[in-house]
GUDREN-458827 format. One record per residue: residue in one letter; chain; x, y, z of N, C-alpha, C, O in turn. Coordinates in steps of 0.2 Angstrom, whole numbers. Example, Ala and Ser with C-alpha at 12.3 -4.5 7.8 and 13.67 -1.06 7.14 Angstrom:
2
+----+----+-------+-------+-------+-------+-------+-------+-------+-------+-------+-------+-------+-------+
| aa | ch |   n_X |   n_Y |   n_Z |  ca_X |  ca_Y |  ca_Z |   c_X |   c_Y |   c_Z |   o_X |   o_Y |   o_Z |
+----+----+-------+-------+-------+-------+-------+-------+-------+-------+-------+-------+-------+-------+
|  a |  A |    66 |   -28 |    39 |    62 |   -22 |    39 |    66 |   -16 |    39 |    71 |   -17 |    42 |
|  s |  A |    64 |   -11 |    35 |    68 |    -5 |    36 |    64 |     0 |    39 |    67 |     6 |    40 |
+----+----+-------+-------+-------+-------+-------+-------+-------+-------+-------+-------+-------+-------+
END
This chain:
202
+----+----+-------+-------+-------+-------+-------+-------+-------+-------+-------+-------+-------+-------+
| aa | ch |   n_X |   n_Y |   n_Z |  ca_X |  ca_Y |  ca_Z |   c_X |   c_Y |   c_Z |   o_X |   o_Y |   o_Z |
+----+----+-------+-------+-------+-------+-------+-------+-------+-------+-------+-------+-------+-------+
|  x |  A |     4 |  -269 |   -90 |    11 |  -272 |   -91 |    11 |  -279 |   -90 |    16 |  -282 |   -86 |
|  x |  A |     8 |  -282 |   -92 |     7 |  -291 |   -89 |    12 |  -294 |   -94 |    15 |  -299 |   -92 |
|  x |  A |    14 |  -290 |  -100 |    22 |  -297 |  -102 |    29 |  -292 |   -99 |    34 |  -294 |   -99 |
|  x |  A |    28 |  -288 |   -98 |    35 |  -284 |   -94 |    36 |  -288 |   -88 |    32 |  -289 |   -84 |
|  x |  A |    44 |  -290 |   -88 |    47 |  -294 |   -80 |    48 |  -288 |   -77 |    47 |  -283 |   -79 |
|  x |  A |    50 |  -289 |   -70 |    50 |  -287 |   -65 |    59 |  -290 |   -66 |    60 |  -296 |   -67 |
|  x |  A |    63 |  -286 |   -64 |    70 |  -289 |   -63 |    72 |  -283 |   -55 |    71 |  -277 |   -53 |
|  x |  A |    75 |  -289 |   -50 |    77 |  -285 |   -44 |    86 |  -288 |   -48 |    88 |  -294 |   -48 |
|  x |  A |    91 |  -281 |   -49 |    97 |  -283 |   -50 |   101 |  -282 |   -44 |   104 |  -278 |   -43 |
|  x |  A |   100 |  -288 |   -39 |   104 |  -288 |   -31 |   102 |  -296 |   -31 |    98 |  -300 |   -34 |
|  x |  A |   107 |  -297 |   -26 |   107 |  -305 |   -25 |   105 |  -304 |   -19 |   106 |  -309 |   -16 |
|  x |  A |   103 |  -299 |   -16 |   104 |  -297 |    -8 |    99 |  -302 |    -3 |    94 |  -298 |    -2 |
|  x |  A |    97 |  -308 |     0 |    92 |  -311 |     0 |    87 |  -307 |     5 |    82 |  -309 |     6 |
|  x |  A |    90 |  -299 |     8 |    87 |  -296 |    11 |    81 |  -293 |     6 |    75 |  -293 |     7 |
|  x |  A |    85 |  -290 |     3 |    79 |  -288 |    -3 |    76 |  -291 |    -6 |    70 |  -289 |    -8 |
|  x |  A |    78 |  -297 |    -7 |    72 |  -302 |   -11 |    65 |  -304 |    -4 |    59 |  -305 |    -4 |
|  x |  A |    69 |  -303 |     1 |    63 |  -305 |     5 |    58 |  -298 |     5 |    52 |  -297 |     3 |
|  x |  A |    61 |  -294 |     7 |    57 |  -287 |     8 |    52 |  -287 |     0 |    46 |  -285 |     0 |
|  x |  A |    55 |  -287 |    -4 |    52 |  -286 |   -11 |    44 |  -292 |   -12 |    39 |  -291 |   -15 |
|  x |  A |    45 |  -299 |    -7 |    42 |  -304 |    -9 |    36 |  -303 |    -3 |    31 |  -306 |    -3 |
|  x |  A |    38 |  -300 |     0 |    32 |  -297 |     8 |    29 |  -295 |     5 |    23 |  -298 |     7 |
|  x |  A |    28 |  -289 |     1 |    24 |  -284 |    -2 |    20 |  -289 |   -10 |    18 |  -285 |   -15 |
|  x |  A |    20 |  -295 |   -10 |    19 |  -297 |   -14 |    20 |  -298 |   -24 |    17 |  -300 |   -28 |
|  x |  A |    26 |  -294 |   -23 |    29 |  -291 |   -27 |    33 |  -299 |   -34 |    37 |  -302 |   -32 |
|  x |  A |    31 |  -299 |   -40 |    30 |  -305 |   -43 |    37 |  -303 |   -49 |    36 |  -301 |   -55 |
|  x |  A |    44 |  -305 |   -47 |    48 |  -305 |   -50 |    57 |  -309 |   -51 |    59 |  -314 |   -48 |
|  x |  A |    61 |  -307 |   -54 |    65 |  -310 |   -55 |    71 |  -308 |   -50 |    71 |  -303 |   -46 |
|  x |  A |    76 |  -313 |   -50 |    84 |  -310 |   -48 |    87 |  -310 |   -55 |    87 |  -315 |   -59 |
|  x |  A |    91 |  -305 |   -56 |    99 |  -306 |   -60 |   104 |  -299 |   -57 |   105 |  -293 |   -58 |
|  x |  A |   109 |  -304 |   -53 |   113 |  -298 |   -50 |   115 |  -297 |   -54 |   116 |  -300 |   -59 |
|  x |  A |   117 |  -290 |   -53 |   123 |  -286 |   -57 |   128 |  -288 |   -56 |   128 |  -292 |   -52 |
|  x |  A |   135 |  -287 |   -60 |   141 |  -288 |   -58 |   145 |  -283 |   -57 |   151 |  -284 |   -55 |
|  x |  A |   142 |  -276 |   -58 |   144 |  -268 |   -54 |   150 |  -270 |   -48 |   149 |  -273 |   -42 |
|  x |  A |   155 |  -269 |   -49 |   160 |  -268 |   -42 |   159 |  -261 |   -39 |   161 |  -256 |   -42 |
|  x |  A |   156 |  -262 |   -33 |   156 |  -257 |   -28 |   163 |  -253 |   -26 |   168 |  -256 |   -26 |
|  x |  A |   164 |  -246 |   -25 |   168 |  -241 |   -25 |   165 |  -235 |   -23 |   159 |  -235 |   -22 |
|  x |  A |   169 |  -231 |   -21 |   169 |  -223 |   -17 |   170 |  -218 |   -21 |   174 |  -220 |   -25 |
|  x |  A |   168 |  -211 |   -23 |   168 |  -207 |   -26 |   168 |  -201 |   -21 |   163 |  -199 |   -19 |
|  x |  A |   173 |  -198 |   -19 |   174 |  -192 |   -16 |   169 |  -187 |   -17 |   165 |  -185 |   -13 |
|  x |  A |   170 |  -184 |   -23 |   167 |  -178 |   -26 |   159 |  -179 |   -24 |   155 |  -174 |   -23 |
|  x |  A |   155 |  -186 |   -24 |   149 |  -184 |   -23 |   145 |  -186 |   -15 |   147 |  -189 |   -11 |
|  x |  A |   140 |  -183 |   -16 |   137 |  -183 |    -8 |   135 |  -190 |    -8 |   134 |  -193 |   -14 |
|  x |  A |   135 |  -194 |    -2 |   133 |  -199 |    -1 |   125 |  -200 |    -2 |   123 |  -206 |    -2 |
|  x |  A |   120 |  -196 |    -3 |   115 |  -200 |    -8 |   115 |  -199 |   -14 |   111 |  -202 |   -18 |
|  x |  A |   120 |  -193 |   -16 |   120 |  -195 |   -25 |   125 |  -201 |   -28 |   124 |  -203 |   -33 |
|  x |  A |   128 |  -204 |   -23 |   134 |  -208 |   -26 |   130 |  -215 |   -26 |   130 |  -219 |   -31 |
|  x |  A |   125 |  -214 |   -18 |   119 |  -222 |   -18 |   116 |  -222 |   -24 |   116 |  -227 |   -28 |
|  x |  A |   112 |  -217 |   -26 |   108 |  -218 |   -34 |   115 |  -219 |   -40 |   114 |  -222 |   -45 |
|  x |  A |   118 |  -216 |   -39 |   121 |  -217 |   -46 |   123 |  -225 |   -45 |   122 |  -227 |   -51 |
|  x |  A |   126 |  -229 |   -40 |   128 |  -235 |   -39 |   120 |  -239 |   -41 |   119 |  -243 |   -46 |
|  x |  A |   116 |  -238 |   -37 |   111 |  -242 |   -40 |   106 |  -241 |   -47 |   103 |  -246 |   -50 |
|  x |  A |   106 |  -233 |   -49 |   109 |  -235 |   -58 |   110 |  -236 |   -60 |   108 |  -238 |   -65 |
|  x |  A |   119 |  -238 |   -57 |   123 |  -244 |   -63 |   122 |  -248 |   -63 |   122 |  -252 |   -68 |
|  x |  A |   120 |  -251 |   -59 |   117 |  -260 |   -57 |   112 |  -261 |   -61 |   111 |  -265 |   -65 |
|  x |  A |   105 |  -256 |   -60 |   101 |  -256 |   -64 |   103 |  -258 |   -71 |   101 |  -263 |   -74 |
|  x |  A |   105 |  -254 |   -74 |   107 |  -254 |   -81 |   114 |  -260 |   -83 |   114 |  -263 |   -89 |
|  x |  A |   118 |  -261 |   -79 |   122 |  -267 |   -81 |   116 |  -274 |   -82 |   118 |  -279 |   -85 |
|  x |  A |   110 |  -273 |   -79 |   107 |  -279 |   -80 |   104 |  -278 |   -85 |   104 |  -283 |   -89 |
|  x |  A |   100 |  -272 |   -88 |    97 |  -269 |   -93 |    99 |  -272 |  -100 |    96 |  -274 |  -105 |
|  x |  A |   106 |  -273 |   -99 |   109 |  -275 |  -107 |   106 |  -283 |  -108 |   106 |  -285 |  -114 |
|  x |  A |   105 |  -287 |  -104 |   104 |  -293 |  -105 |    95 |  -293 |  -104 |    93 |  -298 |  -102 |
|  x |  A |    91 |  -288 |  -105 |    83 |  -290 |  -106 |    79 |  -285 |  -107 |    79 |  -280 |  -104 |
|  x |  A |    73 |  -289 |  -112 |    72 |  -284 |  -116 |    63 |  -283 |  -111 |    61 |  -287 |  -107 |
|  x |  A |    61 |  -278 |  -113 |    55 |  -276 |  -111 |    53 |  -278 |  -102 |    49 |  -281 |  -100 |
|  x |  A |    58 |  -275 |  -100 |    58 |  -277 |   -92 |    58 |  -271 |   -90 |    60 |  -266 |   -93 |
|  x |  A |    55 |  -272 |   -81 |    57 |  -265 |   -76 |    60 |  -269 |   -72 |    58 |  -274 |   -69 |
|  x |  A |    67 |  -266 |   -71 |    71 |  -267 |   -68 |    75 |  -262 |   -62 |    77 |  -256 |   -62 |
|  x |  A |    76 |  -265 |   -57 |    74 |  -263 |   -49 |    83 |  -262 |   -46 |    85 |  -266 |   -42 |
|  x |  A |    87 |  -258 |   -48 |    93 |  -257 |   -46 |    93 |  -254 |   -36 |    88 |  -249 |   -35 |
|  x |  A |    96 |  -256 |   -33 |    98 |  -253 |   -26 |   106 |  -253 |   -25 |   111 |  -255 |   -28 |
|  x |  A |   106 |  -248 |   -19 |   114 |  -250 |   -15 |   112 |  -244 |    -8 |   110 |  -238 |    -8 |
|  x |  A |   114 |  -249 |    -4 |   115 |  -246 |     3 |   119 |  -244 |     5 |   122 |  -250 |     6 |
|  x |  A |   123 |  -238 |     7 |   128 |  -236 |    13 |   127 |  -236 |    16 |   121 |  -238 |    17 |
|  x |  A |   132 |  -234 |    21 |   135 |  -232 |    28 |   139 |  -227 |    29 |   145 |  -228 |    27 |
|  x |  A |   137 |  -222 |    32 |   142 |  -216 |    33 |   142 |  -214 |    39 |   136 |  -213 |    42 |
|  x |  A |   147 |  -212 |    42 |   150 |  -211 |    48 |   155 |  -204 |    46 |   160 |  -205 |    41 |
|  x |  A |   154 |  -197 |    50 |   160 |  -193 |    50 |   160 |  -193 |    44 |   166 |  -193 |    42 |
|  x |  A |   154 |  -193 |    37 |   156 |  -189 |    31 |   161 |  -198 |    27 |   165 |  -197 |    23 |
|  x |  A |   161 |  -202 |    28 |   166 |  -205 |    24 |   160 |  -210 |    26 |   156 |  -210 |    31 |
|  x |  A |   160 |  -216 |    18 |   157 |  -222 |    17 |   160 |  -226 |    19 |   166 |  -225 |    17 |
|  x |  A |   158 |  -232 |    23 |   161 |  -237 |    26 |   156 |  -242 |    22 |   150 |  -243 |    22 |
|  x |  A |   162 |  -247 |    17 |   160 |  -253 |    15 |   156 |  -260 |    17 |   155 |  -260 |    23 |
|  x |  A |   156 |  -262 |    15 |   158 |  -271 |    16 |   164 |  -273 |    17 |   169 |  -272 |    13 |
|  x |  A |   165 |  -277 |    25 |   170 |  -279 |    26 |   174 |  -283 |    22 |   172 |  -287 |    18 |
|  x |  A |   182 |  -281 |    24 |   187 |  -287 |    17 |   187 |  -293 |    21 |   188 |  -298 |    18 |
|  x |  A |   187 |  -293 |    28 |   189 |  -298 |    33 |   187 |  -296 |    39 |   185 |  -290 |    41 |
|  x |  A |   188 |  -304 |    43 |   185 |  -303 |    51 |   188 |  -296 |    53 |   183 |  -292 |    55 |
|  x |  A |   194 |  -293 |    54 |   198 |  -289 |    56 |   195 |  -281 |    55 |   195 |  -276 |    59 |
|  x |  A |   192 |  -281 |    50 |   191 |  -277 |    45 |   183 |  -273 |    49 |   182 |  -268 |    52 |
|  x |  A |   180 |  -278 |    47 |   174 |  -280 |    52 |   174 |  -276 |    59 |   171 |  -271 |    60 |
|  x |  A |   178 |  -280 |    62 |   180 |  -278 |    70 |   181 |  -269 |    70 |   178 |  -265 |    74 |
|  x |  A |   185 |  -267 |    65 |   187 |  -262 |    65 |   180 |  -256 |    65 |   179 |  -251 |    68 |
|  x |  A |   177 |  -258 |    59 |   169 |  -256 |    58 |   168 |  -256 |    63 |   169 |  -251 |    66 |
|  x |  A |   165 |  -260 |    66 |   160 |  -261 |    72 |   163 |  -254 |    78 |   162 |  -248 |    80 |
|  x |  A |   167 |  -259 |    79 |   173 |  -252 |    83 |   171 |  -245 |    84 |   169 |  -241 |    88 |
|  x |  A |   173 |  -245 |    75 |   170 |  -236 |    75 |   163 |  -234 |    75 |   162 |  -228 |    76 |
|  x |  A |   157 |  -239 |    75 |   151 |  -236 |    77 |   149 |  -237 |    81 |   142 |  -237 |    81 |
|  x |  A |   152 |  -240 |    86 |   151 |  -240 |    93 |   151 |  -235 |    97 |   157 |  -232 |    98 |
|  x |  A |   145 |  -234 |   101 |   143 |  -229 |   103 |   141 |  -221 |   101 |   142 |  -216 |   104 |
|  x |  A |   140 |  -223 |    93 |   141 |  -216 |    90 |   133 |  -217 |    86 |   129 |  -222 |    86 |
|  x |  A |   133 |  -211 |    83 |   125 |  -210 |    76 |   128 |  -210 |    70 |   131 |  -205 |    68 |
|  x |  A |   128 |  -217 |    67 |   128 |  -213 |    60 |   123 |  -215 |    54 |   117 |  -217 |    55 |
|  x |  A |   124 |  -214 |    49 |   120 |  -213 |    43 |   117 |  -218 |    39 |   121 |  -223 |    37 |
|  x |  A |   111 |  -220 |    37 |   111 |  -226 |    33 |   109 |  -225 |    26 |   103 |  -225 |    25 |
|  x |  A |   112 |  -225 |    20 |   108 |  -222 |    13 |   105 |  -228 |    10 |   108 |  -233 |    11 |
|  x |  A |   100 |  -228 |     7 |   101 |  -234 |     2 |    96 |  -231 |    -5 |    89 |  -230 |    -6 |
|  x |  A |   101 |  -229 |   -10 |    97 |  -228 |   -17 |    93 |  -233 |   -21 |    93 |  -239 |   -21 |
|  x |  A |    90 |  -230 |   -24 |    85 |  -235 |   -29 |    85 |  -232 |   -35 |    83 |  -226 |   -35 |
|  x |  A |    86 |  -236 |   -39 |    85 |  -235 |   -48 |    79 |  -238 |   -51 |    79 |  -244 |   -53 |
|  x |  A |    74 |  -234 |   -52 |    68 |  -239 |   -58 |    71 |  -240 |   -64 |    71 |  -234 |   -66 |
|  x |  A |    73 |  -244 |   -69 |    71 |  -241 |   -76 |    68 |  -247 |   -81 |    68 |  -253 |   -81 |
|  x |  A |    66 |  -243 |   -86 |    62 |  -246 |   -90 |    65 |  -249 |   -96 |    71 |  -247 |   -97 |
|  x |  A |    64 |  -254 |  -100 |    69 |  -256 |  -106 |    64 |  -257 |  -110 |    59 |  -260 |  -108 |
|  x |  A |    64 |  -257 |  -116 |    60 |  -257 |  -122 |    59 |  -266 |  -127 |    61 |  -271 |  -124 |
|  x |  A |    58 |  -265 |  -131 |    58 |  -272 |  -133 |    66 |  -274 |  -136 |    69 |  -280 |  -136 |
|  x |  A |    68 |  -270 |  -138 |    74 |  -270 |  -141 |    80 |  -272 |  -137 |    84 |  -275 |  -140 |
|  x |  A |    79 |  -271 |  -126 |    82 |  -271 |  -123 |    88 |  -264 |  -122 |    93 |  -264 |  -119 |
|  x |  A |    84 |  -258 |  -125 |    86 |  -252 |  -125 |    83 |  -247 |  -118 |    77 |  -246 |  -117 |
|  x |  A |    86 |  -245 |  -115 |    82 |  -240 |  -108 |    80 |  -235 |  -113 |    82 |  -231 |  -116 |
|  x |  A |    71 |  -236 |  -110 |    66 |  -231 |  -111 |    66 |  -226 |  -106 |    68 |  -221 |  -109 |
|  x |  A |    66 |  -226 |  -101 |    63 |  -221 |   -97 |    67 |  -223 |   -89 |    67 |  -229 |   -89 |
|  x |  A |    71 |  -221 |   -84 |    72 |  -222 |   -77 |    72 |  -216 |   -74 |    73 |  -211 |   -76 |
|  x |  A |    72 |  -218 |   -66 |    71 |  -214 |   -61 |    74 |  -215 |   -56 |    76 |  -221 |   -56 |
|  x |  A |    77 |  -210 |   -51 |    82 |  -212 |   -45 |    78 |  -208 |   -36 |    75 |  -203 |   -34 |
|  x |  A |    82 |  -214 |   -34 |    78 |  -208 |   -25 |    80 |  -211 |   -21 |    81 |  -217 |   -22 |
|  x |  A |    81 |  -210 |   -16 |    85 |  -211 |    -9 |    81 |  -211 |     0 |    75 |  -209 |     2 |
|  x |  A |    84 |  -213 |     1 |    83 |  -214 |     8 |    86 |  -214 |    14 |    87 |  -220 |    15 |
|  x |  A |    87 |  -210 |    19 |    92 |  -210 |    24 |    87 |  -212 |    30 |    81 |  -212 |    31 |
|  x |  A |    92 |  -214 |    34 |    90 |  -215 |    41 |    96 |  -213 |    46 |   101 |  -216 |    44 |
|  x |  A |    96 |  -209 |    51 |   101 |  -210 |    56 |   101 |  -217 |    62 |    98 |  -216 |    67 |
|  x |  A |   103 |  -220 |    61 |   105 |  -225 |    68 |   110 |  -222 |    72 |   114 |  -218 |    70 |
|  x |  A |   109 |  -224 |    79 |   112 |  -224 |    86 |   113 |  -231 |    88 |   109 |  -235 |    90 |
|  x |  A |   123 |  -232 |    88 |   124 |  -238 |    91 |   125 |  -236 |    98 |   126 |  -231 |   101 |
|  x |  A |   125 |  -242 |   101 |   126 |  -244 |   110 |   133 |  -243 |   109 |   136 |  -240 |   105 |
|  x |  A |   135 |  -245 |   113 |   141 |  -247 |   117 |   143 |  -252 |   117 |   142 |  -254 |   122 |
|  x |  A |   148 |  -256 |   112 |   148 |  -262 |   110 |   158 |  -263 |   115 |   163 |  -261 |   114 |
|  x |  A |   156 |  -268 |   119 |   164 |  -273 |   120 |   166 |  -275 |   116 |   162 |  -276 |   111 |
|  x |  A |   174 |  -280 |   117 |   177 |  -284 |   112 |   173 |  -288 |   111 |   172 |  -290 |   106 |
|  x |  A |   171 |  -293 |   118 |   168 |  -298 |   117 |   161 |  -300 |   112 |   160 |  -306 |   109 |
|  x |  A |   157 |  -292 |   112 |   151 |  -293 |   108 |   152 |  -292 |   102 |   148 |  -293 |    97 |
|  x |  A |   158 |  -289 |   100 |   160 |  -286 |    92 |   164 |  -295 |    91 |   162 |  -298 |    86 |
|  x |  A |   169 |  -298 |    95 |   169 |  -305 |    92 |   166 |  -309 |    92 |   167 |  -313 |    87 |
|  x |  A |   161 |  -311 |    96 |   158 |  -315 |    94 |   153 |  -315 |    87 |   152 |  -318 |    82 |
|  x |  A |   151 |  -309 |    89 |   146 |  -305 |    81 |   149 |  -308 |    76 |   146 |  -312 |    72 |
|  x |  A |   158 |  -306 |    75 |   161 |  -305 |    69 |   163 |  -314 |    69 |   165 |  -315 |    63 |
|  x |  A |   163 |  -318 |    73 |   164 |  -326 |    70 |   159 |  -329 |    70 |   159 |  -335 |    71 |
|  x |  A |   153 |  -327 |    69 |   148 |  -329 |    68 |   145 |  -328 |    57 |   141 |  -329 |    53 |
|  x |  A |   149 |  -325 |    59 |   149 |  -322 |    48 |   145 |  -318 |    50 |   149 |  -314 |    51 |
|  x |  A |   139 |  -316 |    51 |   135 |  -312 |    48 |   136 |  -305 |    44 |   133 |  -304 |    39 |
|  x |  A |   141 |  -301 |    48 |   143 |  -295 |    45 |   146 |  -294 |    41 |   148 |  -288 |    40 |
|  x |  A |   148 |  -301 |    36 |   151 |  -300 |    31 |   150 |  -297 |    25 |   154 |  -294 |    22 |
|  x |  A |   145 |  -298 |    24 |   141 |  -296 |    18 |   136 |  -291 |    18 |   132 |  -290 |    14 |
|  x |  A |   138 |  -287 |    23 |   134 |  -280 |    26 |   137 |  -273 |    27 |   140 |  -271 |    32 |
|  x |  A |   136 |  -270 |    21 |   139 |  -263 |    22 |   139 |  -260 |    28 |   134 |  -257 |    30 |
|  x |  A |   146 |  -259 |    34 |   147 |  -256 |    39 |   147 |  -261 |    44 |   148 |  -260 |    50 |
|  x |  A |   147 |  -268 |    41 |   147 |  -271 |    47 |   144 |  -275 |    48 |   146 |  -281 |    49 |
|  x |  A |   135 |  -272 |    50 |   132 |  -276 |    54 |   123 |  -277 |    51 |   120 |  -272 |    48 |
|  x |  A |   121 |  -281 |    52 |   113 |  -279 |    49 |   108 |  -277 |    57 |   109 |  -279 |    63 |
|  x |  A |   105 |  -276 |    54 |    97 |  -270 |    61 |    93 |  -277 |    62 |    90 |  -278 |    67 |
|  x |  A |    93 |  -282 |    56 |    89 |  -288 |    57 |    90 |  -293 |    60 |    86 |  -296 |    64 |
|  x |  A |    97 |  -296 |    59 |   103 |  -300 |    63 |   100 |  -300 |    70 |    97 |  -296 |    73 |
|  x |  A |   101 |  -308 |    74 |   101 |  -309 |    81 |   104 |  -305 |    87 |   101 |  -303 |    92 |
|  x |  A |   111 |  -303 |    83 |   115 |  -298 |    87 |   114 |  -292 |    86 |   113 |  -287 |    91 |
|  x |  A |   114 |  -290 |    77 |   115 |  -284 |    77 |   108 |  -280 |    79 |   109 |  -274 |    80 |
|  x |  A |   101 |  -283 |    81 |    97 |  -278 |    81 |    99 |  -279 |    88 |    94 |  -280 |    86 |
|  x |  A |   102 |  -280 |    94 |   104 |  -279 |    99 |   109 |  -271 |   101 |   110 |  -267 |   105 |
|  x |  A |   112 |  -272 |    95 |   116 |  -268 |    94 |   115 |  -258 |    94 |   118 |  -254 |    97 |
|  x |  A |   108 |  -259 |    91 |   105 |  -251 |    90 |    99 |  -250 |    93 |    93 |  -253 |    93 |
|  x |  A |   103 |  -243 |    97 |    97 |  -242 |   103 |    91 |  -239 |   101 |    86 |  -239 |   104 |
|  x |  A |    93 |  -236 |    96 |    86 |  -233 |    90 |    87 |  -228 |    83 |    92 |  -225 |    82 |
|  x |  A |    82 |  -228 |    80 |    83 |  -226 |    74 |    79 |  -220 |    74 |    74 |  -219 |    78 |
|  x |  A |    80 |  -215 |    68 |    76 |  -210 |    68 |    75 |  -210 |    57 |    78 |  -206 |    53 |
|  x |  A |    72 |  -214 |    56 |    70 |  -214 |    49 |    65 |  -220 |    48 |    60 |  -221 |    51 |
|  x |  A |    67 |  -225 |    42 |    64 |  -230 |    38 |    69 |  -237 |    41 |    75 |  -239 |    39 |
|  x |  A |    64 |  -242 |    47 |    68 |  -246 |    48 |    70 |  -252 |    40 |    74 |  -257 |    41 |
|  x |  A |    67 |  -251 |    35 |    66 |  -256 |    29 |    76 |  -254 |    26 |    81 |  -257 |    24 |
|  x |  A |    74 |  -248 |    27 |    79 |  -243 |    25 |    85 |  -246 |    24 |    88 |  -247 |    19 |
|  x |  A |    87 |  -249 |    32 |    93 |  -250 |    37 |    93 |  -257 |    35 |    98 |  -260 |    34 |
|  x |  A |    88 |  -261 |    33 |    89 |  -268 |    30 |    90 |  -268 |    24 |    90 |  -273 |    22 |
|  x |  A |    90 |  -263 |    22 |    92 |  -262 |    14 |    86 |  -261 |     8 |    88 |  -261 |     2 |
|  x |  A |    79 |  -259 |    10 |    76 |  -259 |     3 |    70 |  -254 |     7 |    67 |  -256 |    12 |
|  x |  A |    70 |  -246 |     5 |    67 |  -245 |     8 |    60 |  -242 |     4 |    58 |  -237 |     1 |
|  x |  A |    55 |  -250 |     7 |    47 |  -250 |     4 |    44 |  -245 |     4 |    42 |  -243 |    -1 |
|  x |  A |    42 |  -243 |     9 |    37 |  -237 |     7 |    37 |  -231 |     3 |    32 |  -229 |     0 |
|  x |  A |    43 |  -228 |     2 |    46 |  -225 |    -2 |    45 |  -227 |   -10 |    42 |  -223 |   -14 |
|  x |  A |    47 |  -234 |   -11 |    47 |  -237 |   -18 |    42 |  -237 |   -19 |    40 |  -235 |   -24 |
|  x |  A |    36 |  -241 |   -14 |    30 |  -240 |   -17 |    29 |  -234 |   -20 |    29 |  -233 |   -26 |
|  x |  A |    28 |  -229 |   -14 |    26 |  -221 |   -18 |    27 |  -222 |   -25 |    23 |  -223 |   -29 |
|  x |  A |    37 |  -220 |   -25 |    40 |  -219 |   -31 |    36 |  -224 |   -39 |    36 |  -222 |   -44 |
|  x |  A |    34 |  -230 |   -38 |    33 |  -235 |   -42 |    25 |  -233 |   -44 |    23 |  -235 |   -49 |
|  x |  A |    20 |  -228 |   -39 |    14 |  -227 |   -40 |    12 |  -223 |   -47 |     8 |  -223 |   -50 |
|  x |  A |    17 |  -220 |   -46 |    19 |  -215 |   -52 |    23 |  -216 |   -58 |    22 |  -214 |   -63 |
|  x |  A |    28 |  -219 |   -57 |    31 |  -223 |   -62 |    28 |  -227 |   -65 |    26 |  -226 |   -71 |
|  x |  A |    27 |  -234 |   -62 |    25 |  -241 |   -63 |    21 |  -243 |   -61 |    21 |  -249 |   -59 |
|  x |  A |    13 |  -237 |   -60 |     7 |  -242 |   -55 |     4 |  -249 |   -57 |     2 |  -253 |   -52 |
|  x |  A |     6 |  -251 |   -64 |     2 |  -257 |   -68 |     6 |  -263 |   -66 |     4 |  -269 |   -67 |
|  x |  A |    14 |  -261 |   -60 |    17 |  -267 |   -59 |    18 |  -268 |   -53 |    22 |  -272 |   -50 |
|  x |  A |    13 |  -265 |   -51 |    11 |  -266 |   -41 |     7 |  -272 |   -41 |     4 |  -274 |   -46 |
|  x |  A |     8 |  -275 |   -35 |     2 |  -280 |   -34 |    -6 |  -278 |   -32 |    -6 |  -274 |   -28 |
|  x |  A |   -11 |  -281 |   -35 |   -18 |  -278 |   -35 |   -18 |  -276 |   -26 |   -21 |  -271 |   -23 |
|  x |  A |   -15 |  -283 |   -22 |   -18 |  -280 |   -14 |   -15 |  -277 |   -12 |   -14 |  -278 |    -6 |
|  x |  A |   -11 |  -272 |   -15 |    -7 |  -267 |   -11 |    -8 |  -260 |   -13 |    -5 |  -256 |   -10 |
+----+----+-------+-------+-------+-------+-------+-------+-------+-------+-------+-------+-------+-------+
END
């Protein structure tokens, strides 16, 4: 596959870094998918179908590519917890996962697009992790939240973050997971799908 791009459809600079570790040789073009909730489905079917759409809203603008859709929740008590709309908001989050376990999803879409810029072939698969928050005061949830970080962070808070890896006293899954792109997994998945667009050293 040496004329096939590599497109990662997230602007996430989490994922690009994660993706650039693994020595992985590719593009950005975010999606413009607006994120939403869906009742009726389970929260790892809702992550893949989410980073489906993103996959393939990029798909219309390029032809002969594999292109790499994601999206991460947060779920607590059965309900997904977005990206905060504001400080306030934020605080609120943080709040509720303090001192509690909850859920971390993050799906993944491979798909393939032909020369035409028509989808050939795609795949979807997930990943959970449970985290365990501490016990978080006001002062450590404000200072957190006027510092920006948590803003661009479904739930909140990111595991990578100065503060927020302070935040959780441990995890029981895929720490990449919880930073949003979870590597080991995708390799597998890509061994079988897309072995010819792995990097030789890995």
């Amino acid at each position: 596959m040496p004329d096939q791009r590599i497109i990662l459809a997230s602007k996430s600079p989490r994922r690009k870094y994660l993706l650039e570790q693994i020595n992985l040789k590719f593009d950005v073009i975010a999606s413009t998918v607006l994120e939403y909730t869906e009742d009726e489905l389970t929260p790892a079917e809702f992550a893949e179908k989410m980073a489906l759409s993103k996959a393939s809203d990029v798909a219309r603008s390029v032809n002969n590519a594999l292109i790499i859709g994601a999206d991460t929740i947060v779920v607590h008590d059965d309900e997904i917890l977005g990206k905060p709309v504001d400080d306030e908001d934020a605080k609120r989050l943080l709040k509720r996962l303090s001192g509690h376990t909850h859920n971390v999803y993050t799906g993944v879409a491979l798909l393939k697009t032909d020369n035409n810029g028509e989808p050939e072939r795609s795949i979807t698969f997930y990943s959970k992790t449970n985290v365990v928050f501490a016990k978080l005061d006001d002062k450590e949830i404000e200072e957190y939240v006027n510092s920006g970080s948590p803003m661009d962070k479904a739930g909140a808070y990111g595991i990578q973050d100065d503060w927020g890896s302070l935040f959780v006293k441990r995890i029981d899954g895929d720490y990449y997971n919880v930073v949003g792109f979870p590597l080991q997994k995708f390799y597998t998945m890509m061994k079988s799908f897309a072995p010819e667009a792995l990097p030789h050293a890995i």
